[in-house]
C-alpha positions as a Python dict, from the first residue, in 0.01 Angstrom:
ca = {
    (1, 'X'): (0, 0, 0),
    (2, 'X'): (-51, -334, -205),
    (3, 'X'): (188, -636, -68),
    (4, 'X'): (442, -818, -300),
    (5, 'X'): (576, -1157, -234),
    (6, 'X'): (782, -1375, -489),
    (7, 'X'): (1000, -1683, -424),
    (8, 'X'): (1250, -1899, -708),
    (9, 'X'): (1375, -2184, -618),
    (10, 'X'): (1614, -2423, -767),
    (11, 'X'): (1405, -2725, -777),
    (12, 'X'): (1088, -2750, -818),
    (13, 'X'): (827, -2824, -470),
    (14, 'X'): (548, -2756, -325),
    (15, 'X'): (447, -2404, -199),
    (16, 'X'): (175, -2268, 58),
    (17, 'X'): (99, -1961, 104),
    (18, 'X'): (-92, -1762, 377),
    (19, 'X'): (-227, -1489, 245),
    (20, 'X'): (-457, -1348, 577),
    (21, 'X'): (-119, -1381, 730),
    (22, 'X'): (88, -1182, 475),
    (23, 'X'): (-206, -899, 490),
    (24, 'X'): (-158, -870, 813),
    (25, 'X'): (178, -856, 848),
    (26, 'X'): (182, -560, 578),
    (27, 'X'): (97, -325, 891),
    (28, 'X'): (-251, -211, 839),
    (29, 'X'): (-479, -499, 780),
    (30, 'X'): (-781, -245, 656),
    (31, 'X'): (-577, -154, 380),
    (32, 'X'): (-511, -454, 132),
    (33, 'X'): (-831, -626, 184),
    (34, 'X'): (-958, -494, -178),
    (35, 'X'): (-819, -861, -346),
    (36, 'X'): (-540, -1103, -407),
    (37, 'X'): (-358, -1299, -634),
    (38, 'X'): (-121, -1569, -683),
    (39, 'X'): (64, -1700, -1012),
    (40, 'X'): (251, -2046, -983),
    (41, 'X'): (463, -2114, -1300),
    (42, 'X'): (397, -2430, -1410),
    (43, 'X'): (689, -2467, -1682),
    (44, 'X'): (633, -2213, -1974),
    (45, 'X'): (260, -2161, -1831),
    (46, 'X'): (123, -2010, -1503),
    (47, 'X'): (-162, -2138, -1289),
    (48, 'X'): (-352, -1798, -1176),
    (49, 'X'): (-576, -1765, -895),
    (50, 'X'): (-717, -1448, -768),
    (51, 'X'): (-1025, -1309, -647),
    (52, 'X'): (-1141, -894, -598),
    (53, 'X'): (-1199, -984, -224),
    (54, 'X'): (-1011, -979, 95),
    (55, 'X'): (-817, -1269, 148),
    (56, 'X'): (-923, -1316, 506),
    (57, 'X'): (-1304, -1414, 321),
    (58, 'X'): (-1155, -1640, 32),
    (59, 'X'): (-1245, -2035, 85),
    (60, 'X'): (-1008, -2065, -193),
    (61, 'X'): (-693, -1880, 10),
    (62, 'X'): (-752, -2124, 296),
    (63, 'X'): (-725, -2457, 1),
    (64, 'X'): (-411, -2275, -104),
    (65, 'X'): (-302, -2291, 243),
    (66, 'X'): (-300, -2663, 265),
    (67, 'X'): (-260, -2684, -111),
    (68, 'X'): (-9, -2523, -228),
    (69, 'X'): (111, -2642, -566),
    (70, 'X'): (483, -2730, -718),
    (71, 'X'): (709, -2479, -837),
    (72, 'X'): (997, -2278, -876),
    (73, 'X'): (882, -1956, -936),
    (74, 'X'): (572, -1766, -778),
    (75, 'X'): (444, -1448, -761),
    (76, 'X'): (203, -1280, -507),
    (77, 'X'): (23, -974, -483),
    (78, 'X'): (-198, -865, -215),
    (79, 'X'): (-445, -548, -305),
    (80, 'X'): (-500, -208, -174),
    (81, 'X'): (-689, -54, -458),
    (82, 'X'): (-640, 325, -546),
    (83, 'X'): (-680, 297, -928),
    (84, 'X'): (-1009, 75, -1049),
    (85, 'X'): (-1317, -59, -950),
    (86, 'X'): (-1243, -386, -693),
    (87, 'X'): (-1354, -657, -975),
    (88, 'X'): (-1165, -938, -1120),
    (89, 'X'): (-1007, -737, -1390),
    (90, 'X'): (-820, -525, -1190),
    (91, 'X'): (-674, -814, -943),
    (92, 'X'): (-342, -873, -979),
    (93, 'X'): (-118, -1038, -1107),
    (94, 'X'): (-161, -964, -1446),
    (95, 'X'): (-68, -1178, -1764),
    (96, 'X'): (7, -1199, -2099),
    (97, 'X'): (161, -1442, -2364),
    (98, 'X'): (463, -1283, -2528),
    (99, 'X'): (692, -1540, -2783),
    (100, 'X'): (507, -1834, -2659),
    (101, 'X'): (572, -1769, -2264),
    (102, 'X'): (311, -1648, -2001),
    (103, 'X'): (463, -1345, -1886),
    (104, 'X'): (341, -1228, -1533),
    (105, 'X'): (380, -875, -1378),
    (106, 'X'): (291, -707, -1033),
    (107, 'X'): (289, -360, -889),
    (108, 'X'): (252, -180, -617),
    (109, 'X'): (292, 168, -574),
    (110, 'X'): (49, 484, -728),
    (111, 'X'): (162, 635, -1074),
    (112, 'X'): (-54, 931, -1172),
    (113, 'X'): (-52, 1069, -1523),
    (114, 'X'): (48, 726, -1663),
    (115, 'X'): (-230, 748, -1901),
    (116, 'X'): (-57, 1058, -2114),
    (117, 'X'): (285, 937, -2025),
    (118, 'X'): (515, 902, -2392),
    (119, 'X'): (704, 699, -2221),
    (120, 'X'): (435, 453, -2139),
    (121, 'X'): (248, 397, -2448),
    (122, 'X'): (166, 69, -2545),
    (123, 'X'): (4, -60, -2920),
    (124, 'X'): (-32, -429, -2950),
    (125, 'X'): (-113, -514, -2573),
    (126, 'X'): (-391, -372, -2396),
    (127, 'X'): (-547, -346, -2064),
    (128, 'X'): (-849, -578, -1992),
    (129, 'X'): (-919, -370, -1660),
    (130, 'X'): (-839, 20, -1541),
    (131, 'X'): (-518, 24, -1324),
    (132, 'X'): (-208, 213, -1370),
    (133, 'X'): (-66, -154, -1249),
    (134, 'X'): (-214, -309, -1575),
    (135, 'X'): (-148, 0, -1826),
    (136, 'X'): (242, -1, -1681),
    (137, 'X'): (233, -353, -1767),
    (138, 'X'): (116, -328, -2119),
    (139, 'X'): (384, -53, -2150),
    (140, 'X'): (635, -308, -2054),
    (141, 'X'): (521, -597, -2318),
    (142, 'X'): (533, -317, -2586),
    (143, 'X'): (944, -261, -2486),
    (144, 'X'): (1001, -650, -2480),
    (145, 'X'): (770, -733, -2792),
    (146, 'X'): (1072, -657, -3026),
    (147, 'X'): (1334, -830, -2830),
    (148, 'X'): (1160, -1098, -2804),
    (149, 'X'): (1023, -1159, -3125),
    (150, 'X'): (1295, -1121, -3335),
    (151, 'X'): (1530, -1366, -3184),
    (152, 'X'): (1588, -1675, -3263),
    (153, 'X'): (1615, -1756, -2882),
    (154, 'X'): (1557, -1639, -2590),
    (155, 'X'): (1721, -1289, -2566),
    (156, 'X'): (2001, -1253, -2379),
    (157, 'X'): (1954, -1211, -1943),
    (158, 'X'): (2153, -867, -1993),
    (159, 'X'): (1907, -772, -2338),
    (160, 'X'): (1628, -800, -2079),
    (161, 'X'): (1786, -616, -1787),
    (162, 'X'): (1866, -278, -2008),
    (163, 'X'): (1535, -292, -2115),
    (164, 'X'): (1386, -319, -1857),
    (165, 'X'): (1595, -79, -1628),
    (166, 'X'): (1472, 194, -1889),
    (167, 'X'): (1177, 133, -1851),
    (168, 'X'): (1195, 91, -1442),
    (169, 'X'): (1341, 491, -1439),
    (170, 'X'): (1096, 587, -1702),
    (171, 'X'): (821, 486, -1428),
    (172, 'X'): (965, 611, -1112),
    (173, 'X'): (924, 962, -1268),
    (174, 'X'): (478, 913, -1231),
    (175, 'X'): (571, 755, -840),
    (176, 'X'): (611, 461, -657),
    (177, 'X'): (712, 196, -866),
    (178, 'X'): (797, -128, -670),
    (179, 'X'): (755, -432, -937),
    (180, 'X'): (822, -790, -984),
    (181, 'X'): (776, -912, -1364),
    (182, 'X'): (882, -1306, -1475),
    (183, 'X'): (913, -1422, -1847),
    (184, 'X'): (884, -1798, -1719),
    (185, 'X'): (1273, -1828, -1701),
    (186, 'X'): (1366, -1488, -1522),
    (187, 'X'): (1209, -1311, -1224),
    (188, 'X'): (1312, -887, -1245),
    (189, 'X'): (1232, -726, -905),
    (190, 'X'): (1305, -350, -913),
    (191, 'X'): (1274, -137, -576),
    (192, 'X'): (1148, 210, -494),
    (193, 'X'): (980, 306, -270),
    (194, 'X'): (649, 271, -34),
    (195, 'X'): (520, 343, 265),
    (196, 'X'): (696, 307, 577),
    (197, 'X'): (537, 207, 869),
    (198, 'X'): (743, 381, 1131),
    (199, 'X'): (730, 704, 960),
    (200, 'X'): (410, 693, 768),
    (201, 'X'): (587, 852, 460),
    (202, 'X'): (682, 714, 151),
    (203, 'X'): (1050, 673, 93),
    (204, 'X'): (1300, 356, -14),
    (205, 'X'): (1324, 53, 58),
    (206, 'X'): (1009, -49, -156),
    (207, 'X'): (1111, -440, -183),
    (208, 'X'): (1347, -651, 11),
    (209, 'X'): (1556, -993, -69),
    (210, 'X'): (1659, -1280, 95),
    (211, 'X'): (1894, -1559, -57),
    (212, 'X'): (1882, -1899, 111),
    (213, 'X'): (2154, -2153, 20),
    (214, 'X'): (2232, -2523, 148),
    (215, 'X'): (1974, -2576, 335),
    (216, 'X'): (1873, -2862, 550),
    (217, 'X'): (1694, -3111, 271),
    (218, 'X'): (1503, -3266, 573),
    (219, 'X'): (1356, -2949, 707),
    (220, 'X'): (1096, -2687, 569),
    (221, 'X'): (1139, -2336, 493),
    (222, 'X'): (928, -2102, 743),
    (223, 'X'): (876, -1726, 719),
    (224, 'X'): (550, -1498, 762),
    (225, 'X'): (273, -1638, 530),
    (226, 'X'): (501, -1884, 364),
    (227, 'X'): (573, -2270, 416),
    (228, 'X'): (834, -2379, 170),
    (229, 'X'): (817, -2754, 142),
    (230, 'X'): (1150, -2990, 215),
    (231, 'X'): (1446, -3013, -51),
    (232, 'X'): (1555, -2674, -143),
    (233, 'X'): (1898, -2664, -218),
    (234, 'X'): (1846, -2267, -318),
    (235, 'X'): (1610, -2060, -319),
    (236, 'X'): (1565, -1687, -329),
    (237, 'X'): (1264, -1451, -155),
    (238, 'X'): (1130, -1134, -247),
    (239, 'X'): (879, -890, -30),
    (240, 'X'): (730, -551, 31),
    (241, 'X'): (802, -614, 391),
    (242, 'X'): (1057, -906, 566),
    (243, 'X'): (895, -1223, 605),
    (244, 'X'): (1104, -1347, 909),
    (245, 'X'): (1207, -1206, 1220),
    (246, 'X'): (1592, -1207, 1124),
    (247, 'X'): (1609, -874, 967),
    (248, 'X'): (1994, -936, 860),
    (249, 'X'): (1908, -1212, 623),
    (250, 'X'): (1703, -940, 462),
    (251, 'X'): (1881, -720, 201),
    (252, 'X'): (1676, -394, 126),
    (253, 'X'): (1691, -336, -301),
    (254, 'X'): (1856, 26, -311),
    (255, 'X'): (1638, 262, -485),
    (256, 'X'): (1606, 191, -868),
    (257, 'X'): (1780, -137, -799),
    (258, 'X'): (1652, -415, -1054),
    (259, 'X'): (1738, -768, -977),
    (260, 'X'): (1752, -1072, -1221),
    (261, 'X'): (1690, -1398, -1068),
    (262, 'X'): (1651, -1784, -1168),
    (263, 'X'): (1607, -2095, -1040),
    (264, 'X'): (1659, -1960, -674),
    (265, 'X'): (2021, -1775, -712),
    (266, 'X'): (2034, -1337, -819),
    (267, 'X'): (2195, -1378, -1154),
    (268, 'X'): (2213, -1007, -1211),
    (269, 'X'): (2187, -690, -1044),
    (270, 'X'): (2216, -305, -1139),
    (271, 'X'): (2205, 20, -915),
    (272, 'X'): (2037, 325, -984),
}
């Protein structure tokens, strides 16, 4: 299955990722080698790079390596394409302007029969390529689109939540629905499930979290894949798989749990 990765932080620094590293650590190196993807939020817009190739032949992983750019909020997806031809349109993550914010949005999981799916029709946003990633996606915007657009401000961190918990159980019922979606100020992770590599079966956890707080300002943040530059006061991790060898600093989501998190600290939270 596809690899997620996203990390908030408090304050903004720079942010490297390994992405040959974080394929390989998925468990089965021949599977996500159909593209990648990587959204840094810069304020209310998002620089996007990603490419319909493995990330283990990408020049341009290995300049994000040394090059990581400033941030408090990324998102990474790694691909392991069931749905769509491997071409730039169906690389994730996706993106889309909503109320004058990029939102971003990444899945991983297989949802069959979202195409005829009431519950995930979408009118005013569209998919560019042929996932069931994209299409879920577009179903999302259209939820938001009203919440958004007729406020004032910002809705609400709990107006976002219900929403989007709906829509979370509305899309476990098609399959695996493991996601991390960001309006620019809030990253929502919800957890299924996904593959496990012990058992070869599909069952929870789908996404796992790990909160870091005080740490040394002097001393850069480590884990599989990831090099966290010095300062971070707090910061908080997301991933298909744990990124470090400490497996208690890990907290598996429950299944159907969505998170809310900003600026490196879980804000919200909500069970199945």
């Amino acid at each position: 299955m596809c690899e997620l990765i996203a990390i908030s932080s408090r304050r903004s620094t720079q942010l490297t990722l390994s992405l040959q590293t974080l394929s390989a650590h998925s468990g089965d190196t021949s599977t996500t080698r159909d593209g990648w993807g990587v959204a840094f939020y810069q304020g209310k817009d998002v620089a996007l790079f990603r490419e319909p190739m493995a990330a283990s032949d990408s020049p341009l992983v290995h300049f994000l390596q040394s090059q990581g750019l400033s941030t408090t909020l990324a998102i990474s997806h790694i691909r392991h394409a069931t749905r769509g031809a491997l071409d730039l349109s169906n690389t994730q993550p996706f993106l889309r302007e909503l109320a004058g914010r990029v939102h971003v949005f990444a899945h991983n999981g297989n949802l069959p029969g979202i195409d005829s799916a009431e519950s995930m029709a979408f009118d005013r946003y569209r998919p560019v390529g042929t996932t069931d990633s994209e299409h879920a996606f577009c179903a999302l915007l259209e939820r938001l689109h009203g919440l958004w657009k007729i406020a004032s401000t910002p809705p609400t961190v709990q107006e976002r939540r219900l929403v989007i918990t709906a829509f979370a159980a509305d899309l476990c019922k098609l399959g695996p629905a493991n996601f991390i979606y960001a309006d620019g100020e809030v990253l929502f992770a919800h957890g299924n499930r996904r593959i496990q590599a012990a058992t070869g079966r599909i069952a929870p956890p789908g996404l796992f979290l790990m909160s870091c707080h005080c740490l040394d300002p002097q001393q850069p943040v480590h884990a599989t894949g990831v090099t966290v530059a010095p300062g971070f006061q707090e910061m908080v991790m997301l991933a298909s798989i744990p990124l470090t060898g400490d497996g208690e600093t890990w907290r598996p989501l429950d299944e159907g749990e969505v998170v809310a998190v900003s600026a490196g600290r879980v804000i919200d939270g909500m069970g199945p």
